[in-house]
N, C-alpha and C positions, 0 to 999 in steps of 0.2 A: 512221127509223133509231133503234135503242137505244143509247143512251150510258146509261153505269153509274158513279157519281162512285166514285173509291177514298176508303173508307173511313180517316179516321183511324188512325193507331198507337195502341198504346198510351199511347206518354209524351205525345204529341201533346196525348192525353185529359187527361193527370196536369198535363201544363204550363197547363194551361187551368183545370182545377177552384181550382189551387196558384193562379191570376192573380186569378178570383174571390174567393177565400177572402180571401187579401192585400185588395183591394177594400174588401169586408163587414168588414174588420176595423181596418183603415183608415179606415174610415166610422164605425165602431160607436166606436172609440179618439176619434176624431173629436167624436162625440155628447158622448160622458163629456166630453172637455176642455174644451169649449164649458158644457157644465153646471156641472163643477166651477172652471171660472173664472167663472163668473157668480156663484158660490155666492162664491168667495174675494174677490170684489171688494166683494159685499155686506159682509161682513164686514169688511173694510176698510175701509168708508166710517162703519163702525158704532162702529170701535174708534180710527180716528183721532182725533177730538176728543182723546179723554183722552189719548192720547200726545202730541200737539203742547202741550198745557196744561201737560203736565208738565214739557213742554223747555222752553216761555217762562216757567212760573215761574224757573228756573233759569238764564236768560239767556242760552239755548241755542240757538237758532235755525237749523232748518236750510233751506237754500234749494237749487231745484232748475232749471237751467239747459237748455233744450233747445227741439224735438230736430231744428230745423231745423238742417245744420253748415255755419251762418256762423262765416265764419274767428276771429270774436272771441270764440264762444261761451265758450273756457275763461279768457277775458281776464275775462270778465263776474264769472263764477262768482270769479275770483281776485279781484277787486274786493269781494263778497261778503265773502271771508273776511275780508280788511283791516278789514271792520264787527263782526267775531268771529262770524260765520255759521261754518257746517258747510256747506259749497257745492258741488254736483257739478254738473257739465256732461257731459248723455248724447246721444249719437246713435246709431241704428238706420243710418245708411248716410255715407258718408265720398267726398268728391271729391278730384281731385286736386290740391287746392291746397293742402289741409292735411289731416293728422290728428290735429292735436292737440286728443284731447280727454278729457276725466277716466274716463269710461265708454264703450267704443264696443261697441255692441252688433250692429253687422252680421253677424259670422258666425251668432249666435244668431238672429239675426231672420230670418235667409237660409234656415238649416236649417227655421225650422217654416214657414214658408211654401212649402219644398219639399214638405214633408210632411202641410200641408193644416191648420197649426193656429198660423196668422199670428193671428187675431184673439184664441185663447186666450192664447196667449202675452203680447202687448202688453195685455189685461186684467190680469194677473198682473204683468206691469210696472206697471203702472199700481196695484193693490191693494199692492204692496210700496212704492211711491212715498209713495202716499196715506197708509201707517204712519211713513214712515222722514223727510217734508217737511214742512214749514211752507209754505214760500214757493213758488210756480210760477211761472215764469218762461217763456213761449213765444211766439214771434214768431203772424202771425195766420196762418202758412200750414199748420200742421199741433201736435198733439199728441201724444202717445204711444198714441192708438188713432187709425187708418187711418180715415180722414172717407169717406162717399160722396160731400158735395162737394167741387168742387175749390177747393184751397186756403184749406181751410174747416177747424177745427178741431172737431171729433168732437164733436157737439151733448150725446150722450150722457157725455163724458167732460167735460164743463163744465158738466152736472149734479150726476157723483160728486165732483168741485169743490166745487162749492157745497154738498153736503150733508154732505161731510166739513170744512167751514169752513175750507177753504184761502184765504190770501190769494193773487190769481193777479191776474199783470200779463202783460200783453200788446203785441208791439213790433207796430213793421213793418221790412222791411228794403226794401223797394219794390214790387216784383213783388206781392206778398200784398196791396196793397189800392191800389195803381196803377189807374185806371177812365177809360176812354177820351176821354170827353164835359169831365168835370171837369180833364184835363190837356189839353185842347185847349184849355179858353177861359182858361189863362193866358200866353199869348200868342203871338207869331213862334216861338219856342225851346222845344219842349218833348221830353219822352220820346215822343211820337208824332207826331213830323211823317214821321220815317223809318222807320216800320214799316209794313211790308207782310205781316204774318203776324197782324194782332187775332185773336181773344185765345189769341196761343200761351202768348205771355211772362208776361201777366200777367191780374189777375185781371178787367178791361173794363170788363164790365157793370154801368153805375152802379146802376141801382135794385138789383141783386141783391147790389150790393158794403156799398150805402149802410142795406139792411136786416138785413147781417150784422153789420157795425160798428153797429147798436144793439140786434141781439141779444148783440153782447161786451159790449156797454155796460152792460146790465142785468145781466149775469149774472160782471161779474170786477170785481175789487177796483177798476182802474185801468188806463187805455188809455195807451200812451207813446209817443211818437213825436219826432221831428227830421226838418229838413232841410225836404225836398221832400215828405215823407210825410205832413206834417201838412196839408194839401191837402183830404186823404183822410178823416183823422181828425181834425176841427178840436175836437173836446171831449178831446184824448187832452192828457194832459201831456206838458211839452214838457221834452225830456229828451234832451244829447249822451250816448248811450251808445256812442261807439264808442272803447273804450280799444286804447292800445298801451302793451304791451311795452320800454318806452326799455331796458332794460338789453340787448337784441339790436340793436339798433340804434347804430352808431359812424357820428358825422358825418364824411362824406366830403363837405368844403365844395368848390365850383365852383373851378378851378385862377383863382391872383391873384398876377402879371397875368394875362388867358385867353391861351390857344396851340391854335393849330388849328379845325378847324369848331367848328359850335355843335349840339353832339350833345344831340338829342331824345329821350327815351323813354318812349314810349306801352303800357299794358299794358291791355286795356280785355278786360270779359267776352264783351259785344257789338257788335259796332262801329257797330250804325244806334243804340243807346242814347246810345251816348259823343259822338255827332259824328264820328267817325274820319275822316270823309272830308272835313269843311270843313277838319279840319288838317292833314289831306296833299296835298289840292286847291292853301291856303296854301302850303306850305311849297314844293311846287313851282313856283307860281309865284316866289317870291323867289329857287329855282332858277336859273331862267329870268332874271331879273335880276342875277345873277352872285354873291349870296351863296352865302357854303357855307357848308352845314347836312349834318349826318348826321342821320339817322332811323332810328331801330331802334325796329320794336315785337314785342308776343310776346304770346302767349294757349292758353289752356289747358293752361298749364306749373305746376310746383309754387310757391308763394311765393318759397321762395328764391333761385331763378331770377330771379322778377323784378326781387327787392329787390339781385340781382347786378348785372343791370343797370340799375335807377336809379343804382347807388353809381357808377357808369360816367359819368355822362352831366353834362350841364350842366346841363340844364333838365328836369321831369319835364312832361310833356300828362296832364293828367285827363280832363275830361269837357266838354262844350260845347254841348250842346240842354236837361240836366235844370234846369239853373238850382242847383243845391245839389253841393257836392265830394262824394266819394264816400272810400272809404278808403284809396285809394290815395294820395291828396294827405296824408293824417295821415303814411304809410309816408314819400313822399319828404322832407317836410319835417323827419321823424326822422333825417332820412341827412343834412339839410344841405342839402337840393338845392331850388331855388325851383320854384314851383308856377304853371304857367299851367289854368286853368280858367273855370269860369261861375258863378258862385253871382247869383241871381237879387235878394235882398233880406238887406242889412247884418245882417236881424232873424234869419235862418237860421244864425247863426256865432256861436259862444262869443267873446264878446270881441270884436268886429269891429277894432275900432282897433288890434289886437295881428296881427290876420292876414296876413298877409304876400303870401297870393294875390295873383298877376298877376289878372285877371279879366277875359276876355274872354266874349263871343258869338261865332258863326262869322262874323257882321258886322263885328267888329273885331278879329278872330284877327292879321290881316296888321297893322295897326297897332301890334298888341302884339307880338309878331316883330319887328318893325322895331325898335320902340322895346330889345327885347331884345339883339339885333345892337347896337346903337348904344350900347350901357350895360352891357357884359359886365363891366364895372370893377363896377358892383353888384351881381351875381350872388352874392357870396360875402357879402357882409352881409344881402342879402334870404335867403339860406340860414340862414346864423347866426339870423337872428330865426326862420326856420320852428322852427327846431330849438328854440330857446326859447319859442316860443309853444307845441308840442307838449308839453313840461316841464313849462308853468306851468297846460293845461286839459287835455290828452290824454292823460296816462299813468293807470294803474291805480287809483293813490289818490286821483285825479280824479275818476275815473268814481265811485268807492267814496262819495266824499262825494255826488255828485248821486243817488244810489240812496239814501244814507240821508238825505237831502232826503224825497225820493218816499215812503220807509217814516214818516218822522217826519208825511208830512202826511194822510198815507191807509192804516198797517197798524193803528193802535191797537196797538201792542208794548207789554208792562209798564216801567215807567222804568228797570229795569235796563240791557235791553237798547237805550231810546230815550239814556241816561245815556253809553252808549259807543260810538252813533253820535255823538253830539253831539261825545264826546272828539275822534273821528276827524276831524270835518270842523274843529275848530280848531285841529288840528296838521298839517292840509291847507292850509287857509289862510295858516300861519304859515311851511309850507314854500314855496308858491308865490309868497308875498311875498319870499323869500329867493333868486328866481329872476330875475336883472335882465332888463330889454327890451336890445335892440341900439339901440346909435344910429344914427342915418342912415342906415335899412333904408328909410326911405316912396320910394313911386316913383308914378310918376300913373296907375296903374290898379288903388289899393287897393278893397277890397269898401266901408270907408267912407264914401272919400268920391271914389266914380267920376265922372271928367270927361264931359261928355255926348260924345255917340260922334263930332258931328260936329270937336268941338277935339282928338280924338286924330290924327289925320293930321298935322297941325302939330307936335304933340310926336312922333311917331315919324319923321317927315319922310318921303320916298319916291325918293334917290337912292344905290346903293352907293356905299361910302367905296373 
């Protein structure tokens, strides 16, 4: 049998040559952009010295915040300026928890990578950076050019670093150098007892973790870290960077006397991270024994939402496997509200003696619940002190002093510039000595000085009132 295919139309033809051409020219646009941002990054790396020299003679400093968007990013950056920095904080992509941030660049970022010229473009970010900063600031899970590995910072881009004589500090926020092996052997409670997905969340793999933190190490000014991260990074300087905002923040202290249940509120990102389930496992059981508790929690909502209902609640839930608070407990004890959590070691906490955290494991969750039920009369005074301990090491000009710490002991700045950090941090000082503790806030499961777990049953006792 002959079969005869029908020939194309004309336009058919024209729509097809037009899709190629587009193509080849797309491609060809492509070449050049890739060339001419290679070319302008050189140039940038060539020409920066002499522009940064010229701003710190001048005591001009500029610093650059990014481009991972953790929620504190532009807290950071505003800390900066309080040092007399030039400070911006950039992202390339925005969650829904927050946008604020000084530069956001997702629509821009969005567009050339539609169009095939993602890597030129963040070159050229990166070559305008390189002229316009001093200081680089990036947590370890990414840079302003797009890494092959993961959550690796751009090998390439932390060489134009260094040969443009950038001073570049490097956080963690968890995830980015979190490794499976080394959080396992610190003990019963950690960020991986309850994960069932290695290595979705975080970075895992020790050797390949443990060889990139000393490729930072050689190659950037200074490693920083807090908390639970320092684990990870045990040469990194140890540094709370996690500032808040107090002037958003109105204390809505625990109702005094209490009325009504004892309303919980949990906001967690993950919940096998957080624990979430030893404290609703808890709570129902005390259910069951005839207290009444509300529980409300909520997750991948905007901030505001959350911070709506901690102002709500009696008590806020943090976190209960990591051993270190997280920044939700900074947010509640801004609002007034007492903080049950896990912090693993006194040495993890600015001030330990001033913290106010409840402190539990999911081993003594119910113990501390019980004891909370039985002691709602304190609620309002262990709030009052969160909010005062947030005052007196959490807020902005906080963090602003501990960064020009960091800069005074590891940027080499000319004395101008080291002359009005120093101003800063003794009119920090002079403020937060102006900020009194609460009285009769201690309760017997502070971070300093924690009872061993088997005398807490006794002080929470174990029968409804």
């Amino acid at each position: 049998m002959w079969s005869i295919a029908k020939s194309p139309d004309r336009a058919a033809i024209v729509r097809y040559q037009l899709l190629v051409l587009k193509q080849r020219l797309l491609s060809l646009v492509g070449r050049c952009a890739t060339a001419l941002s290679r070319g302008i990054l050189k140039l940038a790396i060539l020409i920066a010295p002499g522009f940064g020299a010229v701003r710190l003679r001048r005591g001009r400093p500029r610093s650059l915040w990014g481009v991972t968007p953790i929620l504190t990013l532009e807290l950071k950056a505003r800390a900066d300026r309080a040092l007399g920095f030039r400070s911006t904080s950039l992202v390339y992509v925005t969650y829904v928890i927050t946008s604020r941030f000084d530069l956001d660049l997702h629509r821009s970022y969005a567009l050339a990578f539609r169009y095939g010229f993602g890597p030129a473009f963040q070159r050229l970010v990166l070559a305008w950076a390189l002229v316009r900063y001093d200081v680089f600031h990036f947590f370890a899970d990414r840079g302003l050019l797009d890494s092959t590995e993961r959550l690796q910072i751009n090998s390439e881009e932390l060489a134009a670093l260094r040969r443009a004589r950038k001073r570049v500090y490097i956080y963690a926020y968890g995830a980015d150098v979190r490794t499976r092996l080394a959080t396992l052997a610190l003990g019963k409670w950690n960020f991986c007892v309850d994960c069932t997905e290695p290595p979705k969340y975080c970075t895992c793999h020790d050797a390949e973790a443990q060889h990139y933190v000393s490729e930072l190490t050689r190659s950037v000014t200074a490693l920083v870290s807090l908390g639970d991260m320092l684990t990870y990074m045990p040469a990194a300087k140890h540094i709370n960077y996690w500032p808040l905002d107090l002037d958003r923040f109105n204390a809505v202290l625990p109702d005094a006397p209490p009325s009504g249940p004892l309303r919980i509120a949990h906001a967690p990102n993950h919940t096998h991270f957080k624990g979430s389930k030893y404290l609703e496992r808890t709570i129902d059981r005390l259910k069951v024994q005839g207290y009444d508790i509300e529980y409300c929690k909520v997750q991948g909502v905007p901030n505001s939402e959350v911070l709506a209902l901690f102002a709500q609640s009696d008590i806020v839930a943090d976190q209960f496997i990591g051993g270190a608070y997280g920044y939700t407990a900074l947010e509640a004890m801004a609002l007034g509200k007492p903080v049950l959590s896990y912090v693993r070691s006194p040495d993890l906490v600015e001030a330990p003696e001033e913290c106010p955290i409840i402190n539990a494991t999911p081993d003594e969750l119910e113990q501390a619940l019980l004891w909370v039920i039985r002691n709602r009369d304190s609620l309002r005074t262990i709030g009052e002190q969160g909010r005062r301990y947030v005052e007196r090491w959490h807020g902005i000009s906080s963090i602003a002093a501990r960064l020009g710490q960091l800069y005074r002991d590891t940027a080499n700045f000319p004395p101008g510039v080291v002359d009005r950090i120093r101003c800063q941090q003794e009119q920090e000082e002079a403020r937060r000595n102006a900020v009194p503790l609460v009285r009769n806030w201690q309760h017997p499961f502070q971070i300093a000085r924690q009872p061993a777990s088997e005398s807490l049953s006794a002080l929470a006792g174990t029968t409804p009132r």
